[in-house]
C-alpha positions in Angstrom: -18.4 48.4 1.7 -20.6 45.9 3.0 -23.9 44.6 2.0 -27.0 45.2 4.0 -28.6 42.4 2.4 -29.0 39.5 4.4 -29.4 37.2 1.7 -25.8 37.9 0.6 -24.5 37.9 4.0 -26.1 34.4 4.4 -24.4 33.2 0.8 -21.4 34.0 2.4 -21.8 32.6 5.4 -22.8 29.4 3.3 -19.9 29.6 1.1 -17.3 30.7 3.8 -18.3 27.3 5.7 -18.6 25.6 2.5 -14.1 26.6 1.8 -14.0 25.4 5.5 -15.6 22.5 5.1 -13.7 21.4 1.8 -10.7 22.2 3.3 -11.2 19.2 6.4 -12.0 16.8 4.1 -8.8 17.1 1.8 -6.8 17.3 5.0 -8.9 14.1 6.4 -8.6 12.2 3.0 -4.8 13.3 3.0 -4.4 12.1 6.2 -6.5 9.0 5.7 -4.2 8.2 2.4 -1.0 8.5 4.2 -1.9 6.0 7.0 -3.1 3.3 5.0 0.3 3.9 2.9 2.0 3.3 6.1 0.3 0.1 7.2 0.7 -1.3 3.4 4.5 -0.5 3.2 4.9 -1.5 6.9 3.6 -4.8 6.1 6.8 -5.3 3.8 10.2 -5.8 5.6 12.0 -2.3 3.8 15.0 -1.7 5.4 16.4 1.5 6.4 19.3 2.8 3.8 21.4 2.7 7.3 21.2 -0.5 8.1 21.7 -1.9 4.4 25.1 0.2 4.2 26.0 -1.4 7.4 25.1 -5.1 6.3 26.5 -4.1 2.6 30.1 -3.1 4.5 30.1 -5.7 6.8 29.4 -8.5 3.2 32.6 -6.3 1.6 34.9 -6.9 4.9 33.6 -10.5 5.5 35.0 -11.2 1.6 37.9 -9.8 1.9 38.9 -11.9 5.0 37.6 -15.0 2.9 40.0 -14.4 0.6 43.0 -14.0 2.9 42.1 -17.7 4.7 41.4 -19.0 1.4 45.3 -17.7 0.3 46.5 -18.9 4.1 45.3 -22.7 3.4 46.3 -22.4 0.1 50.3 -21.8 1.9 49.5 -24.1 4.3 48.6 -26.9 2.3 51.6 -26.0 -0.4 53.6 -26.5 2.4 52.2 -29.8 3.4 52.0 -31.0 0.3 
């Protein structure tokens, strides 16, 4: 049942636009946080989880083939020596 009165009706109104009006400014501040997050943690050089896998692989393969040359010379130079 609705109210005749207008006074309530206004209040409403008011208070309607009021939730609205709350509502945009959390979303705006929200917003407004999450791009100023961005431009601080874009400023630091983060890598991606990707491409630190890829670099951590390529450190693990790169040691192992250290190691064989490292045995290699060691043969060779047994042999010369």
């Amino acid at each position: 049942m609705q109210s005749q009165n207008p006074l309530i009706a206004d209040f409403v109104k008011l208070a309607n636009s009021a939730v609205g009006t709350f509502a945009g400014m959390t979303r705006e501040a929200r917003q407004s946080t999450r791009e100023r997050l961005k431009e601080a943690m874009g400023g630091l050089d983060f890598v991606s989880r990707e491409e630190f896998d890829a670099v951590k692989d390529m450190a693990a393969k790169a040691r192992e083939e250290n190691e064989k040359l490292s045995e290699r010379l060691a043969a060779l130079e047994a042999k010369l020596g």
